[in-house]
PDB file of the backbone (N, CA, C, O) and the ligand in Angstrom, with CONECT records:
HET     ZN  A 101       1
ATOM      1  N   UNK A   1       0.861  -1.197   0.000  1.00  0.00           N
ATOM      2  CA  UNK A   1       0.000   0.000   0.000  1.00  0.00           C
ATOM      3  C   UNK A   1       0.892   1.241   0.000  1.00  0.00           C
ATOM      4  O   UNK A   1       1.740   1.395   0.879  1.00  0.00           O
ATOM      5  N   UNK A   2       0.659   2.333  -1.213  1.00  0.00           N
ATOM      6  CA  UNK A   2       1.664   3.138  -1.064  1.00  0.00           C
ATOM      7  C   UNK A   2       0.701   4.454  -1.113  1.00  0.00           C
ATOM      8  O   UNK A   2      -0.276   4.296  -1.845  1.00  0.00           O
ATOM      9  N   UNK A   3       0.759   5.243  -0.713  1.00  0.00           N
ATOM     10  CA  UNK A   3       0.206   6.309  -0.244  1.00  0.00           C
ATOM     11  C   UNK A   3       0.628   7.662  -0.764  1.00  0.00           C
ATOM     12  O   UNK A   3       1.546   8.380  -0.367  1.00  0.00           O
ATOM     13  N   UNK A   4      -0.187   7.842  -1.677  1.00  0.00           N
ATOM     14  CA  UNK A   4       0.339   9.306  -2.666  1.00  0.00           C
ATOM     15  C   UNK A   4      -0.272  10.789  -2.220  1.00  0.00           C
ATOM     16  O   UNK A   4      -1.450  11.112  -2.379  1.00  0.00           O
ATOM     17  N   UNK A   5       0.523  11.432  -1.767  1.00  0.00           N
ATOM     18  CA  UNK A   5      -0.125  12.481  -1.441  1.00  0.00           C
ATOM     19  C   UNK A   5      -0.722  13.371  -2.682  1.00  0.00           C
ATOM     20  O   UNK A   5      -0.049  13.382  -3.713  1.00  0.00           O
ATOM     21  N   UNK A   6      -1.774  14.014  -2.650  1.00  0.00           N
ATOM     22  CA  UNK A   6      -2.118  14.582  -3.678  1.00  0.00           C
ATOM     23  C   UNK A   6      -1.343  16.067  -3.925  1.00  0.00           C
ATOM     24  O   UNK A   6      -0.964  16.820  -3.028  1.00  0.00           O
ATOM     25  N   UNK A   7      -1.223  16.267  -5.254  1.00  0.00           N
ATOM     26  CA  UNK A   7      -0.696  17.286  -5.542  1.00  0.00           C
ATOM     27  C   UNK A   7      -1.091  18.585  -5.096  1.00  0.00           C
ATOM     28  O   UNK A   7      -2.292  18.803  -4.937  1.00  0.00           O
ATOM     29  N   UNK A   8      -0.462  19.251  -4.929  1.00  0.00           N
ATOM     30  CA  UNK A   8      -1.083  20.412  -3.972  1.00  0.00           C
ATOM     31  C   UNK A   8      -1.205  21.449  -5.127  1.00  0.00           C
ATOM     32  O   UNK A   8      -0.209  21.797  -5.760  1.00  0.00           O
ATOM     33  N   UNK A   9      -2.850  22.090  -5.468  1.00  0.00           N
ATOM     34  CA  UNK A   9      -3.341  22.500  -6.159  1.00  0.00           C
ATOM     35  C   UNK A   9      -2.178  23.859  -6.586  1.00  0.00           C
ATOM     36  O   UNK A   9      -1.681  24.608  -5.745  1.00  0.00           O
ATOM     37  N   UNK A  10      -1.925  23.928  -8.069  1.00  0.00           N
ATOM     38  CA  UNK A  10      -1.222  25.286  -8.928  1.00  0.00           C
ATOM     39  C   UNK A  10      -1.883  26.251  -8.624  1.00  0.00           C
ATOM     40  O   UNK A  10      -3.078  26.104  -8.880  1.00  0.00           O
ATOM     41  N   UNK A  11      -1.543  27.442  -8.062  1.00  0.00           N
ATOM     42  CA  UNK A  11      -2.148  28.654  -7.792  1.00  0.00           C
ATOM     43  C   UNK A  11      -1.126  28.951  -8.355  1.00  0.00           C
ATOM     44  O   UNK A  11       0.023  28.815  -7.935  1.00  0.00           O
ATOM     45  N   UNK A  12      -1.779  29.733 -10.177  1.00  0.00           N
ATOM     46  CA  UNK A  12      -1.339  30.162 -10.831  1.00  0.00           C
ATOM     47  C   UNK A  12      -2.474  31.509 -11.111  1.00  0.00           C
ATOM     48  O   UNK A  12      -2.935  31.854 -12.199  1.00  0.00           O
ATOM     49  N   UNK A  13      -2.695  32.017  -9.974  1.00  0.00           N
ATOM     50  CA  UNK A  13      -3.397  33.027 -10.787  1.00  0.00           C
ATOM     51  C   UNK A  13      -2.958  34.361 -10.321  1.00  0.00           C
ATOM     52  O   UNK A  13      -2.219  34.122  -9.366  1.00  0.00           O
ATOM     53  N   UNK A  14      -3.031  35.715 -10.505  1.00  0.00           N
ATOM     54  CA  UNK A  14      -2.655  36.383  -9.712  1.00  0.00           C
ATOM     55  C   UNK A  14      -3.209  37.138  -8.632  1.00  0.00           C
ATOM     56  O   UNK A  14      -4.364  37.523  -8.809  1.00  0.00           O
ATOM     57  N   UNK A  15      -2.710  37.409  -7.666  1.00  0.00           N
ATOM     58  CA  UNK A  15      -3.733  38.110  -6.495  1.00  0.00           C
ATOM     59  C   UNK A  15      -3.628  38.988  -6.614  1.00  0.00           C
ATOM     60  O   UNK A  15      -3.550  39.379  -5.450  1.00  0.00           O
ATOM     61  N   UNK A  16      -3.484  40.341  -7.595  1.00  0.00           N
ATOM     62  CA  UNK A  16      -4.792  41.351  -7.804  1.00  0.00           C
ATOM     63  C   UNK A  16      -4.664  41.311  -8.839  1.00  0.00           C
ATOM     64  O   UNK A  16      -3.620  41.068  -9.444  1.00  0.00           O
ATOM     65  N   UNK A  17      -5.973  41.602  -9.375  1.00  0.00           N
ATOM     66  CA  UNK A  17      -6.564  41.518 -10.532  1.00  0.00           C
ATOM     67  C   UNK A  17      -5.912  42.686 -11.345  1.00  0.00           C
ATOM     68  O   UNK A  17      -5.293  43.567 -10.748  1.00  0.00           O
ATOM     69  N   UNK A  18      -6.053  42.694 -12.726  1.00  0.00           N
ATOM     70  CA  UNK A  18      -5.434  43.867 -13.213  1.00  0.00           C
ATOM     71  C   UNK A  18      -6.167  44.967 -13.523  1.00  0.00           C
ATOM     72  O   UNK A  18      -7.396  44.899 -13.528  1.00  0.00           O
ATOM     73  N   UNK A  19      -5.562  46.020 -13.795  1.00  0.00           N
ATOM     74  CA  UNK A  19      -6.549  47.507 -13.497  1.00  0.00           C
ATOM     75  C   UNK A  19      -6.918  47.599 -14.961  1.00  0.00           C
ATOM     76  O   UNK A  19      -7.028  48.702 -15.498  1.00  0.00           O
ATOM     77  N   UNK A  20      -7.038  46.893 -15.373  1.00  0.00           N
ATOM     78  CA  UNK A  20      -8.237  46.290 -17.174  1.00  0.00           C
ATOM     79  C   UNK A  20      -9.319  46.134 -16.931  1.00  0.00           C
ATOM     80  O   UNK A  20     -10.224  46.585 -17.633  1.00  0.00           O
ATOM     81  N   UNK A  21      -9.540  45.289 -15.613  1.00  0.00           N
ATOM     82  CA  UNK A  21     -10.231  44.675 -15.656  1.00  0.00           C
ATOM     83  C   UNK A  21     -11.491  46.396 -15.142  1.00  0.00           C
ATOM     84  O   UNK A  21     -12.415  46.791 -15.852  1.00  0.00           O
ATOM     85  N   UNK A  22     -11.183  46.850 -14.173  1.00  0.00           N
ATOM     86  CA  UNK A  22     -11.554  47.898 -13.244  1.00  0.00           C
ATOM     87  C   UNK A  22     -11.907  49.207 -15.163  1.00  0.00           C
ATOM     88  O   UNK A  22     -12.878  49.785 -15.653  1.00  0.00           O
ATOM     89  N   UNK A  23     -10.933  49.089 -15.399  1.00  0.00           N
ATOM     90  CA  UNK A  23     -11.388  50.121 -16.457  1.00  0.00           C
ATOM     91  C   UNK A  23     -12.814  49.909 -16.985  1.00  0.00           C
ATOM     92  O   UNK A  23     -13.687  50.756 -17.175  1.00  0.00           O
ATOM     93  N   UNK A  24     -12.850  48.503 -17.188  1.00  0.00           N
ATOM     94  CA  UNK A  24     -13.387  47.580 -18.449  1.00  0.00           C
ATOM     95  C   UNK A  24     -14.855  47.956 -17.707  1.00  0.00           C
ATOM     96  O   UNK A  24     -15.763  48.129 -18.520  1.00  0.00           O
ATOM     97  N   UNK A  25     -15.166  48.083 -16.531  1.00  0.00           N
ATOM     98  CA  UNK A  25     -16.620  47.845 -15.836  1.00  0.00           C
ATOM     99  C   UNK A  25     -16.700  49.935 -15.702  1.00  0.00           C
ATOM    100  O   UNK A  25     -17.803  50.481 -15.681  1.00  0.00           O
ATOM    101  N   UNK A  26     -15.815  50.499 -15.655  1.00  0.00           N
ATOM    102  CA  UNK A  26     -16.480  52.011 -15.557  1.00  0.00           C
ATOM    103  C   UNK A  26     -17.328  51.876 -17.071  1.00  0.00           C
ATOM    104  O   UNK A  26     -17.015  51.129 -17.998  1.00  0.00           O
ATOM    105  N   UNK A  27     -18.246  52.629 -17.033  1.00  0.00           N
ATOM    106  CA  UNK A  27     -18.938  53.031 -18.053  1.00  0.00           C
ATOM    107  C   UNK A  27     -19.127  54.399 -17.826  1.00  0.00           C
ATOM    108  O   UNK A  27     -19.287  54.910 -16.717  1.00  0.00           O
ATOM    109  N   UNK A  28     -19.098  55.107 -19.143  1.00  0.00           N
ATOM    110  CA  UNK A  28     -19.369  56.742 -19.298  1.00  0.00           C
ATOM    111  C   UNK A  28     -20.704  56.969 -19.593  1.00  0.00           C
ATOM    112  O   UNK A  28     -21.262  56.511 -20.591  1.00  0.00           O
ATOM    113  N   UNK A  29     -21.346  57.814 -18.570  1.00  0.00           N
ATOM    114  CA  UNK A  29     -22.376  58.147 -19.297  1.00  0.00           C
ATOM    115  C   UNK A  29     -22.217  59.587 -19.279  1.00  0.00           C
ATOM    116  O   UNK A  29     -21.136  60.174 -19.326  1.00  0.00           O
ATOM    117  N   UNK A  30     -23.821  60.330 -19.182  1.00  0.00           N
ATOM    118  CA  UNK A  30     -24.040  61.815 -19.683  1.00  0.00           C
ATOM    119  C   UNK A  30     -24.534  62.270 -18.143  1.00  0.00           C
ATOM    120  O   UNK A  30     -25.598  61.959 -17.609  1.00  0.00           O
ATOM    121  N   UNK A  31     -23.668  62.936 -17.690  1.00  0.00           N
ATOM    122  CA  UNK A  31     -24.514  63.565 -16.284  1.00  0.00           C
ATOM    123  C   UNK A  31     -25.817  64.388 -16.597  1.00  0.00           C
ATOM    124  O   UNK A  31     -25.951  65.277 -17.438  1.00  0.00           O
ATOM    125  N   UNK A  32     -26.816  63.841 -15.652  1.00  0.00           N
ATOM    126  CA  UNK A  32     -28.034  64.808 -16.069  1.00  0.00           C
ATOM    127  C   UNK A  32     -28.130  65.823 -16.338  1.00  0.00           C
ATOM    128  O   UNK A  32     -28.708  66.171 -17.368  1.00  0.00           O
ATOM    129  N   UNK A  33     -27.422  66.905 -15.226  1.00  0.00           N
ATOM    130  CA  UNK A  33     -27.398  67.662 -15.018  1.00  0.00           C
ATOM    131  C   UNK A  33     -27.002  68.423 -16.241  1.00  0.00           C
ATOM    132  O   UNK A  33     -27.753  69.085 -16.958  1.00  0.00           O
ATOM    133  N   UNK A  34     -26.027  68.280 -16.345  1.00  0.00           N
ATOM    134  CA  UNK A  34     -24.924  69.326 -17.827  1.00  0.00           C
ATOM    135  C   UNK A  34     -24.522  68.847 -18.847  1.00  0.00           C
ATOM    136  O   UNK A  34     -24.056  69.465 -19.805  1.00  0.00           O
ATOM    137  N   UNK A  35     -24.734  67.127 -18.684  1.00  0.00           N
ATOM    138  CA  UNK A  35     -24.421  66.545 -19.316  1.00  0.00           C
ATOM    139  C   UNK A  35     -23.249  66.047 -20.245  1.00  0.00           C
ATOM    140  O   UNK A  35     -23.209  65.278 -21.205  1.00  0.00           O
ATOM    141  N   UNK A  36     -22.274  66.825 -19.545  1.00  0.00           N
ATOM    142  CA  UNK A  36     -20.881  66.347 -19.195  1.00  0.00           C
ATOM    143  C   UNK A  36     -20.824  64.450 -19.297  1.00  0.00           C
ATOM    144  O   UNK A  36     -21.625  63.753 -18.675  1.00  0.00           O
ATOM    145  N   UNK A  37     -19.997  64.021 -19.972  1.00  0.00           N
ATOM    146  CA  UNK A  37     -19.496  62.939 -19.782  1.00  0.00           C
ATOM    147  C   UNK A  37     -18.389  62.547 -18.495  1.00  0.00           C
ATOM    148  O   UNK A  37     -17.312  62.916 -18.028  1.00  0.00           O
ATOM    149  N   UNK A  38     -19.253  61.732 -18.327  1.00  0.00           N
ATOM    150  CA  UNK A  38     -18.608  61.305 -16.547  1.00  0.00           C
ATOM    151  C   UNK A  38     -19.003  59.804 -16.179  1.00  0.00           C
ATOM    152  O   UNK A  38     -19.854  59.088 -16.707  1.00  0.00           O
ATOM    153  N   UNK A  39     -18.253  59.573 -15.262  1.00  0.00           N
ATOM    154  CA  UNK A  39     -17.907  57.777 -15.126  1.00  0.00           C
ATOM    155  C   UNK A  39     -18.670  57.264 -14.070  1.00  0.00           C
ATOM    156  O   UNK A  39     -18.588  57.473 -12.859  1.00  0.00           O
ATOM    157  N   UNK A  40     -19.574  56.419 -14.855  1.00  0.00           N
ATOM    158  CA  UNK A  40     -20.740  55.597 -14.115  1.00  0.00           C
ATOM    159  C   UNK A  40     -20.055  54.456 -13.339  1.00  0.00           C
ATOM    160  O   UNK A  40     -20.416  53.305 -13.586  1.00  0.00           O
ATOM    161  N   UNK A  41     -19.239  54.646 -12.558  1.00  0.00           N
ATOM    162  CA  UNK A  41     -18.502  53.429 -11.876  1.00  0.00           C
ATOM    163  C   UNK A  41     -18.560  53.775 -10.118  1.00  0.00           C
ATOM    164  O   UNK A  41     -18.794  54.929  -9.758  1.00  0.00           O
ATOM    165  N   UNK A  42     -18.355  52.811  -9.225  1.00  0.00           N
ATOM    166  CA  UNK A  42     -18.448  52.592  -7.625  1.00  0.00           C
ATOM    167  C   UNK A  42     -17.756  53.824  -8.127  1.00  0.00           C
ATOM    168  O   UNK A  42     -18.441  54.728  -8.607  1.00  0.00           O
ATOM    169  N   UNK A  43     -16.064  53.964  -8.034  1.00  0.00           N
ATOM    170  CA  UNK A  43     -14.929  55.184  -8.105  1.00  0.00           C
ATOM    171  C   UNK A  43     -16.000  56.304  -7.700  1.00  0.00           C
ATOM    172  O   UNK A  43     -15.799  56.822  -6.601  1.00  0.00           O
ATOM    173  N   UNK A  44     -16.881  56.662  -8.278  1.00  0.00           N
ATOM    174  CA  UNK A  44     -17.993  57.624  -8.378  1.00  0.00           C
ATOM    175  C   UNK A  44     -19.097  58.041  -7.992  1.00  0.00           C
ATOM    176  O   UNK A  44     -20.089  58.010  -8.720  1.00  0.00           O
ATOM    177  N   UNK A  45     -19.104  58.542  -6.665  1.00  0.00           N
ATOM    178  CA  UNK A  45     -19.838  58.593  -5.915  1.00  0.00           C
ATOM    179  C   UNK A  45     -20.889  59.536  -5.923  1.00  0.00           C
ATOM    180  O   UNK A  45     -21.562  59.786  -4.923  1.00  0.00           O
ATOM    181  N   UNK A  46     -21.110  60.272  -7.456  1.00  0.00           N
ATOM    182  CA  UNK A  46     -22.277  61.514  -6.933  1.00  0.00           C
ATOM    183  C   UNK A  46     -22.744  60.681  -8.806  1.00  0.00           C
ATOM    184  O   UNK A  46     -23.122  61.432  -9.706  1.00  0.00           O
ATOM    185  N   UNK A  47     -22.600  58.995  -9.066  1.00  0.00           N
ATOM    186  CA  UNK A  47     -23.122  58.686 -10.262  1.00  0.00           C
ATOM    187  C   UNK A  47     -24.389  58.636 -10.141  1.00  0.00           C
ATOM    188  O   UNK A  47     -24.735  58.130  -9.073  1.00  0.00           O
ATOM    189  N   UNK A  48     -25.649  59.127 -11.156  1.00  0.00           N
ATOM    190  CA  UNK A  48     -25.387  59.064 -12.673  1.00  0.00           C
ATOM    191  C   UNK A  48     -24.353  60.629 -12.638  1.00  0.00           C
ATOM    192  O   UNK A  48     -23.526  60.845 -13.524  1.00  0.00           O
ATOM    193  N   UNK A  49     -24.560  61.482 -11.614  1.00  0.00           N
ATOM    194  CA  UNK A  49     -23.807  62.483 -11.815  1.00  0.00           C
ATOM    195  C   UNK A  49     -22.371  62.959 -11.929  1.00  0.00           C
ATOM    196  O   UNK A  49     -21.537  62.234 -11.387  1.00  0.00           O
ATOM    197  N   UNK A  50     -21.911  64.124 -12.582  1.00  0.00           N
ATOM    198  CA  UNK A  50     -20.451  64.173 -12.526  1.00  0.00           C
ATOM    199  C   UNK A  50     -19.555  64.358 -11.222  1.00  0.00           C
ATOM    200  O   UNK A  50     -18.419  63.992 -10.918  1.00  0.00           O
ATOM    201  N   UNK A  51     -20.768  65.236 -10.447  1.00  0.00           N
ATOM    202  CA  UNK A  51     -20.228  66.053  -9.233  1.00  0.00           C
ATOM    203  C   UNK A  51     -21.255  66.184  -8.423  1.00  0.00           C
ATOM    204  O   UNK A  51     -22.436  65.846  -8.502  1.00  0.00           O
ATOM    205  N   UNK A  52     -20.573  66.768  -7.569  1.00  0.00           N
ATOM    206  CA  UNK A  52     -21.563  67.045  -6.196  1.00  0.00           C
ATOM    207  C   UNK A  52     -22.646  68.061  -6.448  1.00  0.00           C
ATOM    208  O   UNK A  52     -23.827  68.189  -6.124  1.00  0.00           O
ATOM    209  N   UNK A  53     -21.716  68.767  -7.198  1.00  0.00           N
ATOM    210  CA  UNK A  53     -22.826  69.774  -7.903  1.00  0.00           C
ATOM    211  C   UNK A  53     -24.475  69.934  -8.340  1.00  0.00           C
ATOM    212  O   UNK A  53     -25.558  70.417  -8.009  1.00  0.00           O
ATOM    213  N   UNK A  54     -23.565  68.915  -9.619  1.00  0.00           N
ATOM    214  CA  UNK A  54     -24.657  68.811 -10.409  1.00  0.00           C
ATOM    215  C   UNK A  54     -25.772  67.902  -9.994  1.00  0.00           C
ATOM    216  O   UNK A  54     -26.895  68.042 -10.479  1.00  0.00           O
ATOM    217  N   UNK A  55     -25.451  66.810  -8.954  1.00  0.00           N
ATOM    218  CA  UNK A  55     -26.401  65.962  -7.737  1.00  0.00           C
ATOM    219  C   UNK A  55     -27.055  67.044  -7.400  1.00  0.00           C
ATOM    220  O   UNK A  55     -28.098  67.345  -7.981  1.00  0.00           O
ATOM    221  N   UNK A  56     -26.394  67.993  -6.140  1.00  0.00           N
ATOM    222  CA  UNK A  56     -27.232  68.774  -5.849  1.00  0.00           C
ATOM    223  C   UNK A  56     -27.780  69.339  -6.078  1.00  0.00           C
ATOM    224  O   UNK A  56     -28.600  69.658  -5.216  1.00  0.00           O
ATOM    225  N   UNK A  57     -27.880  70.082  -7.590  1.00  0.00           N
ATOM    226  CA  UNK A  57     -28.408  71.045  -8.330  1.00  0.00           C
ATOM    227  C   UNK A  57     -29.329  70.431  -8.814  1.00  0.00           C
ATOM    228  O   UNK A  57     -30.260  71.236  -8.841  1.00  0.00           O
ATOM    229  N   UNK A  58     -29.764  69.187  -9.353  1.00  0.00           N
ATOM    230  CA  UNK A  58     -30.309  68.455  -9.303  1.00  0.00           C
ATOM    231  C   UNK A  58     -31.743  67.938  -8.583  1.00  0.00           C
ATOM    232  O   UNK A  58     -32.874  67.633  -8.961  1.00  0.00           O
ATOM    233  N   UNK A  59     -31.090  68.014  -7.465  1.00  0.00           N
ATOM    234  CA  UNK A  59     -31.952  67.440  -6.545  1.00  0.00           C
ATOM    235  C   UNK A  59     -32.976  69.012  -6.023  1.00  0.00           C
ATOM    236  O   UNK A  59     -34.203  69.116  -6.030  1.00  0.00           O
ATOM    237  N   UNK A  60     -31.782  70.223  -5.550  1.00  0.00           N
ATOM    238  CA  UNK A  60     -31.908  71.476  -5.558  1.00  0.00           C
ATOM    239  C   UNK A  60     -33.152  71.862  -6.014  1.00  0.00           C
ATOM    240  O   UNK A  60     -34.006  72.226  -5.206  1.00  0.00           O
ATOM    241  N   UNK A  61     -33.420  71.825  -7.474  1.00  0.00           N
ATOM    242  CA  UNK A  61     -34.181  72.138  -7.833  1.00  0.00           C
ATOM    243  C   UNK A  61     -35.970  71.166  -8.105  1.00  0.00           C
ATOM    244  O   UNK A  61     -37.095  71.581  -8.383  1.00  0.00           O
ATOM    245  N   UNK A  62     -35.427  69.835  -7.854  1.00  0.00           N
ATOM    246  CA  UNK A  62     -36.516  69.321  -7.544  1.00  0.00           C
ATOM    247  C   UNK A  62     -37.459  69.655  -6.089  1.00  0.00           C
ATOM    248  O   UNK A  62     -38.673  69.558  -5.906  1.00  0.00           O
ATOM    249  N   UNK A  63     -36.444  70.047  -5.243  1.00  0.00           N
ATOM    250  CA  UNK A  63     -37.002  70.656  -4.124  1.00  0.00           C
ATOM    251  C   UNK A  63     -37.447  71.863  -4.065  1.00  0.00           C
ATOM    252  O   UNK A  63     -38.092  72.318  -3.121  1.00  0.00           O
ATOM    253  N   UNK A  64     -37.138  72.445  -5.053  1.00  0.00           N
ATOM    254  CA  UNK A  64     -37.497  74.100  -5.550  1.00  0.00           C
ATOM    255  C   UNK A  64     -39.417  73.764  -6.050  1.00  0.00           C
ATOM    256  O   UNK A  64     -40.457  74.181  -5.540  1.00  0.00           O
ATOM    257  N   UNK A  65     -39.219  73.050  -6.973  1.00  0.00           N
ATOM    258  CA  UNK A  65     -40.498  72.137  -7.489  1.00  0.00           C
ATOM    259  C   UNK A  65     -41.419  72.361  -6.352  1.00  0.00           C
ATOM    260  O   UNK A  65     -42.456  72.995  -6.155  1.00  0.00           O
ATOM    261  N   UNK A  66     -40.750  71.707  -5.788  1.00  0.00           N
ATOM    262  CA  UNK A  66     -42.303  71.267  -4.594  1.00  0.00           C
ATOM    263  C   UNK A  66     -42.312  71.981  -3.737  1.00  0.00           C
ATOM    264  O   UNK A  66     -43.150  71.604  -2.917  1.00  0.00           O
ATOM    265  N   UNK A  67     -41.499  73.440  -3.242  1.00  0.00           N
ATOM    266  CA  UNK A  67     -41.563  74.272  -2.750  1.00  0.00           C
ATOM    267  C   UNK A  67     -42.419  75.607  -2.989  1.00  0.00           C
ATOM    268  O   UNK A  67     -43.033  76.263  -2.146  1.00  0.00           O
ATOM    269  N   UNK A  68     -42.227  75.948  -5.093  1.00  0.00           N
ATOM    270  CA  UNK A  68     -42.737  76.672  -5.554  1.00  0.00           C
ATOM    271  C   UNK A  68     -44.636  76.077  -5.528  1.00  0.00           C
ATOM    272  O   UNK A  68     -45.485  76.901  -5.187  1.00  0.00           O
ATOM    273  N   UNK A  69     -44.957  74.992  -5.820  1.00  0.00           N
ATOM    274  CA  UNK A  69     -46.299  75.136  -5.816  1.00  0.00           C
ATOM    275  C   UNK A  69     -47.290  75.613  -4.467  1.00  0.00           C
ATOM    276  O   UNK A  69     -47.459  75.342  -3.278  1.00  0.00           O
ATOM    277  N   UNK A  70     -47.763  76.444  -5.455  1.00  0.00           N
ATOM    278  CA  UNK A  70     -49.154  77.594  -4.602  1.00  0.00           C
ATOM    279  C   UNK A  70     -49.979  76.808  -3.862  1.00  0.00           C
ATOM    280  O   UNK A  70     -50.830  76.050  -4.328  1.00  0.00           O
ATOM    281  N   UNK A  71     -49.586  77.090  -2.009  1.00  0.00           N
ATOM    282  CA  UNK A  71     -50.259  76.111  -1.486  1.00  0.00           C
ATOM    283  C   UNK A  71     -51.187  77.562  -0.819  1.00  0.00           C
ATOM    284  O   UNK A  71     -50.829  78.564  -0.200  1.00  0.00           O
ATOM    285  N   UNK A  72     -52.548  77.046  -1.324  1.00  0.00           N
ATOM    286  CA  UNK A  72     -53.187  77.979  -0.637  1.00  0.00           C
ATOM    287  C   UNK A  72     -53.605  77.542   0.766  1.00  0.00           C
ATOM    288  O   UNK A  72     -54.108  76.428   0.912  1.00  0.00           O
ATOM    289  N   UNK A  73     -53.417  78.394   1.847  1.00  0.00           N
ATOM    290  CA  UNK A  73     -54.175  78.301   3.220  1.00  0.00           C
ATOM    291  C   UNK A  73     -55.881  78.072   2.919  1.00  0.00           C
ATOM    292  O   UNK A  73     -56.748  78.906   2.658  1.00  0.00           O
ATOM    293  N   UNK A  74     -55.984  76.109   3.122  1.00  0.00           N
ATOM    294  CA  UNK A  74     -57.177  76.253   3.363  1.00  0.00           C
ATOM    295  C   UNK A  74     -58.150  76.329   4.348  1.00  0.00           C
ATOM    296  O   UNK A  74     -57.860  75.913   5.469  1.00  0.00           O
ATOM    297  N   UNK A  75     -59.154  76.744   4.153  1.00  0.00           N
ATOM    298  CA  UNK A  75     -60.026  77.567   5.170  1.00  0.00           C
ATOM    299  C   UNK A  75     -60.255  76.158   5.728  1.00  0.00           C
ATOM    300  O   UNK A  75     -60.138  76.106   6.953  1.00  0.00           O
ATOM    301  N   UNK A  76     -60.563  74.969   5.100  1.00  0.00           N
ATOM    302  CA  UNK A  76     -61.343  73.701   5.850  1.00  0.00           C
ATOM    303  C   UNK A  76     -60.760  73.286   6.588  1.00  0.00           C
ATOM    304  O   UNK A  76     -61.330  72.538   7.382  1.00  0.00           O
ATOM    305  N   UNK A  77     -59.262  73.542   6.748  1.00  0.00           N
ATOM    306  CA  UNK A  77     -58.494  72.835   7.821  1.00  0.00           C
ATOM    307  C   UNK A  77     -59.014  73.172   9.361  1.00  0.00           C
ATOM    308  O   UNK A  77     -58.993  74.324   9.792  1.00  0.00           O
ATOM    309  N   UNK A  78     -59.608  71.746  10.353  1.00  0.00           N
ATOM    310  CA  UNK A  78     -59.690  72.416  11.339  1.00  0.00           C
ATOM    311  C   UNK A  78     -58.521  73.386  12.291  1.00  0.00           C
ATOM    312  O   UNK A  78     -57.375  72.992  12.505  1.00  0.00           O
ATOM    313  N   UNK A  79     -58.973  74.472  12.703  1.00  0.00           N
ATOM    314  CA  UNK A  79     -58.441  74.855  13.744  1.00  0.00           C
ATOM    315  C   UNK A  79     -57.824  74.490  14.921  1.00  0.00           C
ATOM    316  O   UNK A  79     -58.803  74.432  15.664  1.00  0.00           O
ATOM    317  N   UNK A  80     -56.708  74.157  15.714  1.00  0.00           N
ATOM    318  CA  UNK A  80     -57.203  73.648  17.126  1.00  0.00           C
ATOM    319  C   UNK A  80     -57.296  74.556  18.054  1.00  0.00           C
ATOM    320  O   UNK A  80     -57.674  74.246  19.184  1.00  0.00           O
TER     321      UNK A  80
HETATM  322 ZN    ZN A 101     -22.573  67.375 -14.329  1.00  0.00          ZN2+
END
């Protein structure tokens, strides 16, 4: 009985990946805002936007939106 140890698995790969790969997954899109081309990737933290900016300006004005509509004081509201 002879007893073969098994081959101890080829780790042939490399431990970090190459920065191809990281390019390969940014995608460019069009910031809403200005529409500037800017990188739809994690790296990018104010994506679909370019900047903080244009997020906020963004958003800014959606809050402008719902700020500007004419809220009239209505009379039916009870009083307390
Ligand atoms: Zn922008």
């Amino acid at each position: 009985m002879h007893l073969q140890a098994p081959p101890a698995p080829a780790v042939n790969q490399p431990k970090s990946s190459p920065p191809s790969s990281v390019a390969a997954k940014a995608i460019e899109v069009n910031c809403p805002a200005c529409g500037e081309r800017t990188l739809y990737s994690p790296a990018n933290a104010f994506r679909p936007f370019c900047s903080a900016r244009c997020q906020g300006h963004d958003f800014g004005a959606w809050a402008n939106e719902g700020y500007r509509v004419p809220t009239k004081p209505s009379s039916e509201e009870p009083e307390p």
